[in-house]
Structure formats: C-alpha cells, structure tokens
Chimera marker file (.cmm) of the C-alpha trace (Angstrom):
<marker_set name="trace">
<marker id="1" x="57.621" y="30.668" z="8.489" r="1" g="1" b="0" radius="0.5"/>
<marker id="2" x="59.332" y="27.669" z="6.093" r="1" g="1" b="0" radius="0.5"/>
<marker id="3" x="58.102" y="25.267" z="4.965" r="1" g="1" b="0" radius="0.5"/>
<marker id="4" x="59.748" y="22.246" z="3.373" r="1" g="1" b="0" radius="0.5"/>
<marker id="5" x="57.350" y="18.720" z="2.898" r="1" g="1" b="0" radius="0.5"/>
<marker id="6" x="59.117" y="16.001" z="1.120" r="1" g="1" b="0" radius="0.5"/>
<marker id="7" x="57.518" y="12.359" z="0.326" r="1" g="1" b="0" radius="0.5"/>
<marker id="8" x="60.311" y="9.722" z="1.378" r="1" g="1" b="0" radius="0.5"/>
<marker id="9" x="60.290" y="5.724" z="1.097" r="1" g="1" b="0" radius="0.5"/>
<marker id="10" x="59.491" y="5.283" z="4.812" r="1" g="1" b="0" radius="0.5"/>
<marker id="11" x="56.533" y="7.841" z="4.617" r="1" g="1" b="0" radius="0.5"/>
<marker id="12" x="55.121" y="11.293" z="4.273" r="1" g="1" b="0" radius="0.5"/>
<marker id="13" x="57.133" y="14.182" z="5.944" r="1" g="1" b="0" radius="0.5"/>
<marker id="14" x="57.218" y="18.366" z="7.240" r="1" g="1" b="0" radius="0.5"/>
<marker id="15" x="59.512" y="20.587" z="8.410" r="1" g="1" b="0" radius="0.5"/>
<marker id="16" x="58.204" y="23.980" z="9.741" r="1" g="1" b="0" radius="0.5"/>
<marker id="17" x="60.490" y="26.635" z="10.660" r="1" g="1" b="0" radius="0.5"/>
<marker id="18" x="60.035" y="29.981" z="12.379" r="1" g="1" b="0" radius="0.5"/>
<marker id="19" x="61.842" y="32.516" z="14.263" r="1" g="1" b="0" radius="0.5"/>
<marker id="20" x="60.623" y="33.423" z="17.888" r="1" g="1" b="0" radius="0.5"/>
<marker id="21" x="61.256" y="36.504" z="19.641" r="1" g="1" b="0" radius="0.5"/>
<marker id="22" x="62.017" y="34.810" z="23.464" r="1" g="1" b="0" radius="0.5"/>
<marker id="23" x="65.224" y="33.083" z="24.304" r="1" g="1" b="0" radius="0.5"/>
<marker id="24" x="65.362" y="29.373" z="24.132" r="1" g="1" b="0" radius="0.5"/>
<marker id="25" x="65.042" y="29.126" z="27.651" r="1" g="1" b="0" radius="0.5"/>
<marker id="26" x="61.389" y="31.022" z="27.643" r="1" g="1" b="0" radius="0.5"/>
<marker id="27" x="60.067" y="29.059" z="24.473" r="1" g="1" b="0" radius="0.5"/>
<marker id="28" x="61.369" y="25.591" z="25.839" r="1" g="1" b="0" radius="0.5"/>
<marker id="29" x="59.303" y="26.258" z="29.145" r="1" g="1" b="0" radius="0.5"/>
<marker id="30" x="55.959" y="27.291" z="27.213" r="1" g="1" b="0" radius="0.5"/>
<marker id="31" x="56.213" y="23.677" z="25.411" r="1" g="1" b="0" radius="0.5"/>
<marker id="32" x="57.118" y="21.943" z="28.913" r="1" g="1" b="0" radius="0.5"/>
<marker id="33" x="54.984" y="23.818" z="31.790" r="1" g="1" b="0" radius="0.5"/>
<marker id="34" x="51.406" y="22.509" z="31.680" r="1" g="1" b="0" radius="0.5"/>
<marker id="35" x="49.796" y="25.703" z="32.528" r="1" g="1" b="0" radius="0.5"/>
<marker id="36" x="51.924" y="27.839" z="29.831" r="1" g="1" b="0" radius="0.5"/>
<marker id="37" x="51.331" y="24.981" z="26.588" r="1" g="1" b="0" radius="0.5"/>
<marker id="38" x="47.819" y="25.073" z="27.539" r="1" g="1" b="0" radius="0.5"/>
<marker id="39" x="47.257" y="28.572" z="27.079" r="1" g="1" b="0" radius="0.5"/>
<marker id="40" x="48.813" y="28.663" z="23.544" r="1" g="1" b="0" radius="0.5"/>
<marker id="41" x="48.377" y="25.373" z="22.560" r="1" g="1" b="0" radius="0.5"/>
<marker id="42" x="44.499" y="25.467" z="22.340" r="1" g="1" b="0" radius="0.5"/>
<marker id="43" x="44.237" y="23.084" z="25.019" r="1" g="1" b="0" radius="0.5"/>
<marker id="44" x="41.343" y="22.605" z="27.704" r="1" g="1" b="0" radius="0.5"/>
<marker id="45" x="41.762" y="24.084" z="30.802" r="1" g="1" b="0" radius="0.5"/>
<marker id="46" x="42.834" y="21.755" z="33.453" r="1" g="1" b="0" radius="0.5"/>
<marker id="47" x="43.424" y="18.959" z="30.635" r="1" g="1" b="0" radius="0.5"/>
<marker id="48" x="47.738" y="19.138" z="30.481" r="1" g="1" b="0" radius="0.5"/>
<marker id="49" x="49.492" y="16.748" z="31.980" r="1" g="1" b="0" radius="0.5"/>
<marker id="50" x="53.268" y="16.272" z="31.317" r="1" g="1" b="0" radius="0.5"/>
<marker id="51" x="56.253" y="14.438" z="32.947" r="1" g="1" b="0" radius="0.5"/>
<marker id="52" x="58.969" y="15.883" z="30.792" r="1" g="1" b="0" radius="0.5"/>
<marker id="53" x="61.567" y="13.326" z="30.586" r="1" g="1" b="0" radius="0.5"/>
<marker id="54" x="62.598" y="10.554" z="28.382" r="1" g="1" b="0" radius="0.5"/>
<marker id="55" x="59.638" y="7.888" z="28.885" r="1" g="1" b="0" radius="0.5"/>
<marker id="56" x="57.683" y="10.148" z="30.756" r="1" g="1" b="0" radius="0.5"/>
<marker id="57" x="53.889" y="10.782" z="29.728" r="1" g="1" b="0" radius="0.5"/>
<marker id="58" x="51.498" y="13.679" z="28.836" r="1" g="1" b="0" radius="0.5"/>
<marker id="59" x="48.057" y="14.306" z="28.242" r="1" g="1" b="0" radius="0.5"/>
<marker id="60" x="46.066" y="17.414" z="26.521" r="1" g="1" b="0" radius="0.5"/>
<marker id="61" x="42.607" y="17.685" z="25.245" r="1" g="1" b="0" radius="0.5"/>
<marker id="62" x="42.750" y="19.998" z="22.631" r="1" g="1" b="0" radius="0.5"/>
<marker id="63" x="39.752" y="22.311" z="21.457" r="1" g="1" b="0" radius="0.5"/>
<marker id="64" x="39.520" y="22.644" z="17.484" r="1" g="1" b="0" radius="0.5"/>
<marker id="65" x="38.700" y="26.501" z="16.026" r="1" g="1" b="0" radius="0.5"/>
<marker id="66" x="35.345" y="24.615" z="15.853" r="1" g="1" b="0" radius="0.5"/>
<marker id="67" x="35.130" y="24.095" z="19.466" r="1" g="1" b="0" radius="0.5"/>
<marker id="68" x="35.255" y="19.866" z="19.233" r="1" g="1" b="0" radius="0.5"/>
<marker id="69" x="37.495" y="18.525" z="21.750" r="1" g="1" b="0" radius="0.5"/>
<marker id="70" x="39.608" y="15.607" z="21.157" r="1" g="1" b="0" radius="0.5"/>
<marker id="71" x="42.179" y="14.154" z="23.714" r="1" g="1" b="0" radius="0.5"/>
<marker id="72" x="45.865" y="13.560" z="22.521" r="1" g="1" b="0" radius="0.5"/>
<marker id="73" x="48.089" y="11.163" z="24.710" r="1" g="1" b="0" radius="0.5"/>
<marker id="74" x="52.029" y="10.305" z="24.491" r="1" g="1" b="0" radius="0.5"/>
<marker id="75" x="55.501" y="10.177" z="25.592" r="1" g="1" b="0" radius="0.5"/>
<marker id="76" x="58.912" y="12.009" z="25.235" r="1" g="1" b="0" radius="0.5"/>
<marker id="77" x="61.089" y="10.086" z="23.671" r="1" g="1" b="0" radius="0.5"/>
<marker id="78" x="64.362" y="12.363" z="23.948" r="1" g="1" b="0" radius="0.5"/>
<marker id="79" x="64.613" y="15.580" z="25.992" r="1" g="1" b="0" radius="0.5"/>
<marker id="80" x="67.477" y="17.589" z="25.859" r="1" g="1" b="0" radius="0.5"/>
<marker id="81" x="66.932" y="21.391" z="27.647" r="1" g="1" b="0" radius="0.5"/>
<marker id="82" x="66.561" y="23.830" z="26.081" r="1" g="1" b="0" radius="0.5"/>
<marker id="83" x="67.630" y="22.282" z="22.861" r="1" g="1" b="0" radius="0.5"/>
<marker id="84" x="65.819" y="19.316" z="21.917" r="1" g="1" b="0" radius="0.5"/>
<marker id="85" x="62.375" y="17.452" z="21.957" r="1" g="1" b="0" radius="0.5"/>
<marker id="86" x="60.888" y="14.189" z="20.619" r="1" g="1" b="0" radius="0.5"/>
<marker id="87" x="57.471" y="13.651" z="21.360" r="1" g="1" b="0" radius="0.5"/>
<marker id="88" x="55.915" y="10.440" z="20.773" r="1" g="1" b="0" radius="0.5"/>
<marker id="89" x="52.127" y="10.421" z="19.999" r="1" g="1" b="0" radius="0.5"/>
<marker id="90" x="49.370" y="7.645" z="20.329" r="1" g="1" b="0" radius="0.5"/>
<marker id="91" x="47.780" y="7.098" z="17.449" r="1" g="1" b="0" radius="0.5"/>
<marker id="92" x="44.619" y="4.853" z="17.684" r="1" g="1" b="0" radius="0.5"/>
<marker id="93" x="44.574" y="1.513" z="15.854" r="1" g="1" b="0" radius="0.5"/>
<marker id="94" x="48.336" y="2.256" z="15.004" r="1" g="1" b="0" radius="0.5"/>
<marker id="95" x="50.937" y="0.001" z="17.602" r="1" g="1" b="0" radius="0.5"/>
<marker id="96" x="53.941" y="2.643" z="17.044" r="1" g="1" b="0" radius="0.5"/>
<marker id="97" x="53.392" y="6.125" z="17.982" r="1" g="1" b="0" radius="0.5"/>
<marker id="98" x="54.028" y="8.581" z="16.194" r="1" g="1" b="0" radius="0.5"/>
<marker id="99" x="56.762" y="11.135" z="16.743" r="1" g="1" b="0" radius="0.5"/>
<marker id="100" x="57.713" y="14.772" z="16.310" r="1" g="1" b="0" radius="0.5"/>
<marker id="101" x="60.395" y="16.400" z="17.025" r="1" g="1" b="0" radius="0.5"/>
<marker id="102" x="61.167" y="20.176" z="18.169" r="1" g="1" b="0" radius="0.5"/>
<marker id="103" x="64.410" y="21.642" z="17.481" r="1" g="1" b="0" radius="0.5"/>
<marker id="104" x="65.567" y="25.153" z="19.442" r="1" g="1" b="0" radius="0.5"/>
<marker id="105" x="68.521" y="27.165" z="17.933" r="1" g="1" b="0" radius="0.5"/>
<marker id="106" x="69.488" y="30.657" z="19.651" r="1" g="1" b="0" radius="0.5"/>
<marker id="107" x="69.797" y="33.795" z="17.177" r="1" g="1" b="0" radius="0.5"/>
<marker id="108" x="71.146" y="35.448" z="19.790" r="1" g="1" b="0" radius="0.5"/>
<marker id="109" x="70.011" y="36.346" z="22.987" r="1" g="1" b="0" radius="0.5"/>
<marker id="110" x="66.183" y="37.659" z="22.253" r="1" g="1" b="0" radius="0.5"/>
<marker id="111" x="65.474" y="35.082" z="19.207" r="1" g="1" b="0" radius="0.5"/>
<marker id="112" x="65.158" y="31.708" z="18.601" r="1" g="1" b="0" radius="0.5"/>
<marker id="113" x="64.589" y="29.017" z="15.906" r="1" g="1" b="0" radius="0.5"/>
<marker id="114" x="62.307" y="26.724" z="16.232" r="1" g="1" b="0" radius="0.5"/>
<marker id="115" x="61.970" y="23.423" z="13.820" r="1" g="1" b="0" radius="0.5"/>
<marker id="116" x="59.265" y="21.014" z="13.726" r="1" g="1" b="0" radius="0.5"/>
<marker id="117" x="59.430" y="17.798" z="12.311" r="1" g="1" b="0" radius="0.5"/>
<marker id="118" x="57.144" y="14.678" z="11.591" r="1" g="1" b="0" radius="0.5"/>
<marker id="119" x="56.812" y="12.189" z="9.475" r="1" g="1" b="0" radius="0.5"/>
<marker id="120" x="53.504" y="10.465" z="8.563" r="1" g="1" b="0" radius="0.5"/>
<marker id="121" x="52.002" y="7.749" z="6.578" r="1" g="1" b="0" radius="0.5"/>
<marker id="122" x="50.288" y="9.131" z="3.993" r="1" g="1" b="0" radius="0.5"/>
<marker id="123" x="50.161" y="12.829" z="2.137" r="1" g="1" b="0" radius="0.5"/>
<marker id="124" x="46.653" y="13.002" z="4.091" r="1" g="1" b="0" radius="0.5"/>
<marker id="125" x="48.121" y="12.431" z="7.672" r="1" g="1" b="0" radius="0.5"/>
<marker id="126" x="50.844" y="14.636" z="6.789" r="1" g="1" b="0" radius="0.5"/>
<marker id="127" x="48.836" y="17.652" z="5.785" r="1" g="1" b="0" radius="0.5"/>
<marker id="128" x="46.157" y="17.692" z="8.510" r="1" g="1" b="0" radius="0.5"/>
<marker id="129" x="49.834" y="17.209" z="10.996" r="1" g="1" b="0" radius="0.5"/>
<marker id="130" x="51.179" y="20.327" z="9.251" r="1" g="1" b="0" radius="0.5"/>
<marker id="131" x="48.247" y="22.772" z="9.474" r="1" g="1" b="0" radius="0.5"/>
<marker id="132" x="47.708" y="21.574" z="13.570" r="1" g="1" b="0" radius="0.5"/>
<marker id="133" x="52.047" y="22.464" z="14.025" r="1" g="1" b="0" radius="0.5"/>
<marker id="134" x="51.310" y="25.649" z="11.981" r="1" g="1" b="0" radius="0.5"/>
<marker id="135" x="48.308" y="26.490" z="14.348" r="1" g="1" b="0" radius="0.5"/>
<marker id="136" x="50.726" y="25.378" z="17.119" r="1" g="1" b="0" radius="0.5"/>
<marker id="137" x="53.463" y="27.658" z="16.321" r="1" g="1" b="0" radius="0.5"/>
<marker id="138" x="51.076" y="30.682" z="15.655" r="1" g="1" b="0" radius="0.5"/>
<marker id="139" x="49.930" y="30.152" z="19.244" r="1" g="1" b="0" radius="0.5"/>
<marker id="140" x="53.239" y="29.706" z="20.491" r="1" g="1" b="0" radius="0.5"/>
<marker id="141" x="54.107" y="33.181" z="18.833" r="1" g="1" b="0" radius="0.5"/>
<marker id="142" x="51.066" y="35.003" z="20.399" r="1" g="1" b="0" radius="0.5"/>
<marker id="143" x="51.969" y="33.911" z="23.812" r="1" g="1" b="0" radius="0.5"/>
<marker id="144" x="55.675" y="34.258" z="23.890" r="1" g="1" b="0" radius="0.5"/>
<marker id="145" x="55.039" y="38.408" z="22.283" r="1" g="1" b="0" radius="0.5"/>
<marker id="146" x="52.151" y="38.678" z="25.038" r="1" g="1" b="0" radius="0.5"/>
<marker id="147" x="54.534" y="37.670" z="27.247" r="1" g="1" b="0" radius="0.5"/>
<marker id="148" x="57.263" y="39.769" z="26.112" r="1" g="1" b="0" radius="0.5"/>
<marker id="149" x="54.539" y="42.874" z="26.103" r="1" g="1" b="0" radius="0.5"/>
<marker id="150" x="53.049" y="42.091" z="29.429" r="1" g="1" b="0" radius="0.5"/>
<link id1="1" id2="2" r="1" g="1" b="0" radius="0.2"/>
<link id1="2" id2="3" r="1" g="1" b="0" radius="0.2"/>
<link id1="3" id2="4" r="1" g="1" b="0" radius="0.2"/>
<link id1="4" id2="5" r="1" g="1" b="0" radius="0.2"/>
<link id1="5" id2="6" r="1" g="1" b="0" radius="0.2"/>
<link id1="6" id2="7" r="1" g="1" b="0" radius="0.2"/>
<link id1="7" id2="8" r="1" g="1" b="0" radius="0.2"/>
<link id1="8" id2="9" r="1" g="1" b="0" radius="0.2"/>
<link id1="9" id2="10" r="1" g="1" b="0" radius="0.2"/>
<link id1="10" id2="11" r="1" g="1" b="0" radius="0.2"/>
<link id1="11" id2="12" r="1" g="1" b="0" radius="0.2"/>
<link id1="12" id2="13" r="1" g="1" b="0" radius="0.2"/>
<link id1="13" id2="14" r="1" g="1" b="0" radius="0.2"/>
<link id1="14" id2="15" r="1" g="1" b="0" radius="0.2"/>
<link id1="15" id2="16" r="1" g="1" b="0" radius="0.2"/>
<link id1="16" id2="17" r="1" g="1" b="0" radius="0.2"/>
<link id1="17" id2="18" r="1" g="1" b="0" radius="0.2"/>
<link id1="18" id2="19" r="1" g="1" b="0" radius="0.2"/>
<link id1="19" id2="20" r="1" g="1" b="0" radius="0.2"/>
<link id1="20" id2="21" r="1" g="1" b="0" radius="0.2"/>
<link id1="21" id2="22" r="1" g="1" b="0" radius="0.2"/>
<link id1="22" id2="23" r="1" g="1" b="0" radius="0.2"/>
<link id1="23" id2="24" r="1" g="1" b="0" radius="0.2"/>
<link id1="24" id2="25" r="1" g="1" b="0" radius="0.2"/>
<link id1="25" id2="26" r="1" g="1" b="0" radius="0.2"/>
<link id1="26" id2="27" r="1" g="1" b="0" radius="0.2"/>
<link id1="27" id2="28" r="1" g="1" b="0" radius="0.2"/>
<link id1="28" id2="29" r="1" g="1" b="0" radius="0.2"/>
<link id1="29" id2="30" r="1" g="1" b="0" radius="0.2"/>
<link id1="30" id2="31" r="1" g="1" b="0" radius="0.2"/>
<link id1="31" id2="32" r="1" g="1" b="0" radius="0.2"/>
<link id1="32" id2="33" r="1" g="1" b="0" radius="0.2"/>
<link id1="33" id2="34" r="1" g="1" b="0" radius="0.2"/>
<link id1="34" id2="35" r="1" g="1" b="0" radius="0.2"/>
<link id1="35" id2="36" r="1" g="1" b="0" radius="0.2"/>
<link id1="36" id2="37" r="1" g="1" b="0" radius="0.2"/>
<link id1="37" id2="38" r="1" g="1" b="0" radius="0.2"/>
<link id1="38" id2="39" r="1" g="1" b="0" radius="0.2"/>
<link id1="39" id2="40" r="1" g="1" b="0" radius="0.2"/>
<link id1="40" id2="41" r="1" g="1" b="0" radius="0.2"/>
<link id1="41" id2="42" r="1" g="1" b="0" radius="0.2"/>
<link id1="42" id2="43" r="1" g="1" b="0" radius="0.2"/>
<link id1="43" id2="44" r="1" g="1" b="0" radius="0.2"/>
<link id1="44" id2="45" r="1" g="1" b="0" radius="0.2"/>
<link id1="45" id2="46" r="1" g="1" b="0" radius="0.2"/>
<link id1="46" id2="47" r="1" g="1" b="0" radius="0.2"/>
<link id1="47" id2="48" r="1" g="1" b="0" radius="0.2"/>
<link id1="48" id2="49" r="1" g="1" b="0" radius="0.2"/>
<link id1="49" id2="50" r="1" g="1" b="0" radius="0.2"/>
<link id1="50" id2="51" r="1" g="1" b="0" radius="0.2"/>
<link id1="51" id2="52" r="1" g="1" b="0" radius="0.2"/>
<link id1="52" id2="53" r="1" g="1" b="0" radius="0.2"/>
<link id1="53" id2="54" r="1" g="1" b="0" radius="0.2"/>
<link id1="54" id2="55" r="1" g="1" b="0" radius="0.2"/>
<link id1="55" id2="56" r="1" g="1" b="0" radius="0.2"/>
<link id1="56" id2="57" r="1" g="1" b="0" radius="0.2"/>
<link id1="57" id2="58" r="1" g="1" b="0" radius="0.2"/>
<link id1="58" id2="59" r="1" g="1" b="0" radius="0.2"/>
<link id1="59" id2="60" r="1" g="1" b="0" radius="0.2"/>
<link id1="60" id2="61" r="1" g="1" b="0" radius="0.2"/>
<link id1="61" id2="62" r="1" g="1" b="0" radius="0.2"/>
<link id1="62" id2="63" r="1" g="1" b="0" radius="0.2"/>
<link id1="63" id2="64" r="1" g="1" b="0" radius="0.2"/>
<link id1="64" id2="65" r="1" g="1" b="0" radius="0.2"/>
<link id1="65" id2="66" r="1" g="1" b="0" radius="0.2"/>
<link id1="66" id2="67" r="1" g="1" b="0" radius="0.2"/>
<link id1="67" id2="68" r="1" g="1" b="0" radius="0.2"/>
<link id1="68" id2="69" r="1" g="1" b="0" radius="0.2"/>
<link id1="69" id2="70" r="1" g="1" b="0" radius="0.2"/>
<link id1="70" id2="71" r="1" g="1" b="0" radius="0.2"/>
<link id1="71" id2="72" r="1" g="1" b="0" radius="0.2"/>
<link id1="72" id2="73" r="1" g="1" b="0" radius="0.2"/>
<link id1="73" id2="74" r="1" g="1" b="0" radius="0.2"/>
<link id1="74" id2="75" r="1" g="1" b="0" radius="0.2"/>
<link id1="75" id2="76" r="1" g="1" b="0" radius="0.2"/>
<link id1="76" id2="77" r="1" g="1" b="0" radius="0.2"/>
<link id1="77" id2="78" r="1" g="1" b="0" radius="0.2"/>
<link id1="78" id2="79" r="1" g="1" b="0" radius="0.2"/>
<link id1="79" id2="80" r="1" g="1" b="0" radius="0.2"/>
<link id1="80" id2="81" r="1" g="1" b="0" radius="0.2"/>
<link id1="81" id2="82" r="1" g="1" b="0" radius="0.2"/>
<link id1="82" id2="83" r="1" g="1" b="0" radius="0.2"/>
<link id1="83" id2="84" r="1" g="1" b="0" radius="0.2"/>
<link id1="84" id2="85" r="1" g="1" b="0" radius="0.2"/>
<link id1="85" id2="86" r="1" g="1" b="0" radius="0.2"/>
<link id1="86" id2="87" r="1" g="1" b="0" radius="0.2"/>
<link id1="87" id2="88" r="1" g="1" b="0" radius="0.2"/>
<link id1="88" id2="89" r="1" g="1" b="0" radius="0.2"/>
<link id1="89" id2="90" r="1" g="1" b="0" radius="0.2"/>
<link id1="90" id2="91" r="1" g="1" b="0" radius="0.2"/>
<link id1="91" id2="92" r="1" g="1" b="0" radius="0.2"/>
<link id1="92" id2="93" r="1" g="1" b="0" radius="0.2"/>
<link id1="93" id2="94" r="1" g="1" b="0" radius="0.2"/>
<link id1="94" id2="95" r="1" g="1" b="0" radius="0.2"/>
<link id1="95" id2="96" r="1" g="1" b="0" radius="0.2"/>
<link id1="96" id2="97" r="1" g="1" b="0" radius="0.2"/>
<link id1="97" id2="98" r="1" g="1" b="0" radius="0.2"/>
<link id1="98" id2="99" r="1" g="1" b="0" radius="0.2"/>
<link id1="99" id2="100" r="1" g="1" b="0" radius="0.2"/>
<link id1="100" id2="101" r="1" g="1" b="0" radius="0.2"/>
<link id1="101" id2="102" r="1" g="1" b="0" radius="0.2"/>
<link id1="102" id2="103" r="1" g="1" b="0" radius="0.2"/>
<link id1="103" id2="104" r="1" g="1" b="0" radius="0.2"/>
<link id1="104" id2="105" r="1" g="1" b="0" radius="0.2"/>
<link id1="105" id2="106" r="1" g="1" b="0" radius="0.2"/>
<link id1="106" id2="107" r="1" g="1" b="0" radius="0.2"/>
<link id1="107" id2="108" r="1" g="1" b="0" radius="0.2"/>
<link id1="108" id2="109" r="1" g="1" b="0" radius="0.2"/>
<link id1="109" id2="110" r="1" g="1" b="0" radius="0.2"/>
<link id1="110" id2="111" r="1" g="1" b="0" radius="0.2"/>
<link id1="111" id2="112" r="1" g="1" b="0" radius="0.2"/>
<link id1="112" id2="113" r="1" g="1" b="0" radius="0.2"/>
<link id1="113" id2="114" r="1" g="1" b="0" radius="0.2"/>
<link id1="114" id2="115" r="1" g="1" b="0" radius="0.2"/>
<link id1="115" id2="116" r="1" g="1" b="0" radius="0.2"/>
<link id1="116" id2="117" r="1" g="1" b="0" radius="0.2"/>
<link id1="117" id2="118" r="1" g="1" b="0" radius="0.2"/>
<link id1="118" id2="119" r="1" g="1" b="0" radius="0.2"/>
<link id1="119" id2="120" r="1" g="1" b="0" radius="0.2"/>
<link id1="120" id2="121" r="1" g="1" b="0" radius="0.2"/>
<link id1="121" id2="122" r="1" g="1" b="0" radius="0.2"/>
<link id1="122" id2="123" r="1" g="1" b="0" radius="0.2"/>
<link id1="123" id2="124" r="1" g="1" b="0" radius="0.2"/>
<link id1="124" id2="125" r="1" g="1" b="0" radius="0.2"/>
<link id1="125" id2="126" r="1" g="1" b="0" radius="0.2"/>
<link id1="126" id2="127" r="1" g="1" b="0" radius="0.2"/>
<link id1="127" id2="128" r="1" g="1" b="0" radius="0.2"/>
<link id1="128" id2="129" r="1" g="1" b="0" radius="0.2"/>
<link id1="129" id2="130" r="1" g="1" b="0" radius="0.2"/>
<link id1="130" id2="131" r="1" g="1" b="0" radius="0.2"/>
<link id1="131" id2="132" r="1" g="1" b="0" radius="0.2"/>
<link id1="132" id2="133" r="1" g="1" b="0" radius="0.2"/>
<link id1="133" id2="134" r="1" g="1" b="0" radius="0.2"/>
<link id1="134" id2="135" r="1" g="1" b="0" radius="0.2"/>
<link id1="135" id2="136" r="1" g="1" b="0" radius="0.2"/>
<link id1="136" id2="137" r="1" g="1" b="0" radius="0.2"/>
<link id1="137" id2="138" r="1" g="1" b="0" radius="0.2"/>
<link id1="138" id2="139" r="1" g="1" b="0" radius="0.2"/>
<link id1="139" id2="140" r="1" g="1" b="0" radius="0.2"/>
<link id1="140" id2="141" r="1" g="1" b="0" radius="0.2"/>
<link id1="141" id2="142" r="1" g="1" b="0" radius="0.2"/>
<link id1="142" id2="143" r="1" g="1" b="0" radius="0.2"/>
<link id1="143" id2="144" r="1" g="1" b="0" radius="0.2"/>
<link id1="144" id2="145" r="1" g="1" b="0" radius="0.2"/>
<link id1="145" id2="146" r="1" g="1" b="0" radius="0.2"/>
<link id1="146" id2="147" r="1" g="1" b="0" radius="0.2"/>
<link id1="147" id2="148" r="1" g="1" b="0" radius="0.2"/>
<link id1="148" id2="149" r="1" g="1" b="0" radius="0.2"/>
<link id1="149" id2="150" r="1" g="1" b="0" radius="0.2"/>
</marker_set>
C-alpha cells in the first residue's frame, strides 16, 4: 500500500493506495451492499444502512479492535459505478461534513486500484483518519480474497 500525506493551506490531507485482487465491479459492491461493508468494515451487525446515491444517507456503528462502538452517520455526495465515491461524514460540533473520496481503476480484469482520499483539519484528525482507511482497506482485502477463495 502507498501512502502519500501532504499538509495544504485549506487543511491536513492522505492518499492511500492499494491494489485489490476483485474486479471493480466486486470491490464497488462490498463498499455499497450493507451486508458485504459490514462484514469487512468492522461494523455491528445489523447497524448498515445505505441509500447509495448522490444525497442519499448511511449509517454504521463501527466496533474499534478494542471492542468500543461508536456510530458514524453521512451522505454520498457523488456516485459514479463502479468508478467513483464521495462520502460525506458528520462530524459532531463541525456544520460541514467531512468528505472522502474512493477512487476505482481496473488493472485488468482480476485487479483493481483503489485510492482513498481525505482531507482534515489538523495533522491529529488526519492521522487517526489514515490509520481507520488503512484498517478499512485491510478489511476490504480480507474479504474480497475470502471471497475469491470461497
């Protein structure tokens, strides 16, 4: 995995990269179907709710490897299938959300880039954002070669 963080004017920002083994198609519905991200995604059972199109809403309560549970809550800003996806997140006490967005790239027709990208606003926010994607993507990985075994 890549990983590029860069401090800009308008705030603190990541870019992960990694290379799947799944075709866009698969990886775009793990991050889309509610029973598939919560299985990866270290989500509570039952706790996924998503209406995957622009302005539409989802929900996950997410278990840390400590086994706290804290719910998450936003929107998708832009959806494009099986390219693209913006995610906008509620932050509390913050009037903006804010967003990340998921980038899919075919390496032909078993592999697939993916790119995650936020920007946060301060080297804090940015770091604890980074090491949940990471966790994220190493899910994501797990389930797509389980998938791919099974």
């Amino acid at each position: 995995m890549s990983t590029e963080q860069t401090s800009a004017a308008d705030g603190f920002s990541y870019t992960l990269t990694r290379t799947l083994d799944a075709p866009a198609a698969r990886v775009w519905q793990a991050w889309t179907a509610p029973d598939q991200y919560a299985q990866w995604a270290h989500a509570v059972p039952g706790s996924v709710e998503m209406d995957v199109r622009p302005g539409g809403a989802w929900k996950a309560t997410m278990l840390t490897p400590d086994g706290d549970a804290f719910p998450l809550t936003g929107s998708y800003v832009e959806v494009a299938e099986p390219h693209r996806l913006v995610l906008g997140m509620d932050v509390p006490g913050r009037p903006d959300q804010v967003t990340m967005s998921l980038d899919l790239t075919a390496q032909g027709p078993d592999r697939t880039e993916i790119t995650l990208r936020q920007t946060c606003d301060t080297a804090e926010e940015r770091d604890m954002a980074e090491q949940g994607s990471g966790m994220l993507l190493d899910g994501l990985a797990e389930h797509l070669a389980e998938g791919a075994r099974g």
